[in-house]
Every structure is written in C-alpha cells, then in structure tokens.
C-alpha positions in Angstrom: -29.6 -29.7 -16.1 -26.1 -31.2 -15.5 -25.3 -31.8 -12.3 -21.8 -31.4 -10.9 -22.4 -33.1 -7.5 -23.7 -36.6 -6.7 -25.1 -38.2 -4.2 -24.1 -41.7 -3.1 -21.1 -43.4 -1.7 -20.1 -44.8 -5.3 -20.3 -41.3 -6.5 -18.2 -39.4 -3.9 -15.0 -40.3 -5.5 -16.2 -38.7 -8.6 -16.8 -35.4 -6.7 -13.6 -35.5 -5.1 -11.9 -35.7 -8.1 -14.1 -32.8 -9.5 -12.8 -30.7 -6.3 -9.1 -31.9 -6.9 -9.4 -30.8 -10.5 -10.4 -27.1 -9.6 -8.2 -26.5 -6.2 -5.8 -27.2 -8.6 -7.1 -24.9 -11.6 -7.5 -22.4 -8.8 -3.9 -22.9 -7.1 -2.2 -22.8 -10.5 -4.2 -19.4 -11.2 -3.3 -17.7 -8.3 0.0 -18.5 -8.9 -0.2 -17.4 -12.1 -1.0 -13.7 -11.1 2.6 -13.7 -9.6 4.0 -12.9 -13.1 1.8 -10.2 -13.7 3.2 -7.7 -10.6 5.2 -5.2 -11.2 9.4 -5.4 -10.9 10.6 -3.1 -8.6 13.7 -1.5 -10.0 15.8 -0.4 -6.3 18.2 2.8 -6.1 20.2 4.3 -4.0 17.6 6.2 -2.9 16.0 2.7 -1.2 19.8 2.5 0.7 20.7 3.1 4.1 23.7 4.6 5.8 24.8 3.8 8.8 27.7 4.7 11.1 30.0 5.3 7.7 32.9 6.0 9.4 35.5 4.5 6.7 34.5 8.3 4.6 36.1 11.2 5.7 32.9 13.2 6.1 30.4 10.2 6.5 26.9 12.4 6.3 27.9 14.6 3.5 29.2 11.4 1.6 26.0 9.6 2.1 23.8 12.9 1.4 25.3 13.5 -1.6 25.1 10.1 -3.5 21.4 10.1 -2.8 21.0 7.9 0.2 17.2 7.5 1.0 17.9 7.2 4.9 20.9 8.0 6.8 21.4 7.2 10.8 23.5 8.8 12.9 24.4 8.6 16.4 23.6 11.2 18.6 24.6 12.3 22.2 23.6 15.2 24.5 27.0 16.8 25.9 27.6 19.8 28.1 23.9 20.9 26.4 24.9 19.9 23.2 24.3 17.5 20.8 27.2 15.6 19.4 27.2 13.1 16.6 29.9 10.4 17.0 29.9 6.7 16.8 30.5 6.3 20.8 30.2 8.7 23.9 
C-alpha cells in the first residue's frame, strides 16, 4: 500500500509539498473550465433606452430597432399620465 501521508516532523515537509502540488493541479483546473463556457454573443435586444430625447419620436425610435428595455418618464397630470423627461 503506498502511502501519501507521513507521519514525523522530517516528513511534514514532504506532505506539504504533496498538498502544494495538488492546490495547484486543482487551481489550474478550475481555471481551466473558464475556456469551456459559452460566449455570449449581445444584441440590441440586451440594450436599454433611456430618456432618448436627441430622436424625434424617442419610443417609436427605440421600439423599432429592437431595444430589449425602454424607460420612460412618467407623470400623473390633471388625471392623466404624461410622458416627458421633466414635470
């Protein structure tokens, strides 16, 4: 039987080294995995709009090239809501 731990003060500078030599094997592993995920390829449709005031018809702009999330400003007026970048 082989024995991978020893006993002994002269001996525990061996087992260190044993446990040096696989955290490392382990830590370069892990890191390893890394190259296996998967590239995420981003779109328009992962974009945000927000407050596009620089278009003439900011929603409708956004909407239309495919934005995946589009914020507007919204205030309550006279019992109406009214979308504008300030009261």
């Amino acid at each position: 039987m082989i024995k991978t731990f020893f006993t002994g003060t002269r001996n525990f500078i061996l087992n260190m080294f044993i446990l040096k030599k696989l955290f490392c094997f382990l830590f370069v592993a892990i890191l390893s995995l890394n190259g296996f995920a998967q590239q995420r390829n981003y779109t328009v449709a992962d974009a945000h709009a927000h407050n596009d005031y620089e278009h003439p018809i900011p929603f409708y702009t956004a909407w239309n090239a495919g934005f995946g999330s589009i914020e507007a400003d919204v205030f309550p007026v006279n019992g109406i809501l009214l979308v504008s970048h300030s009261k």
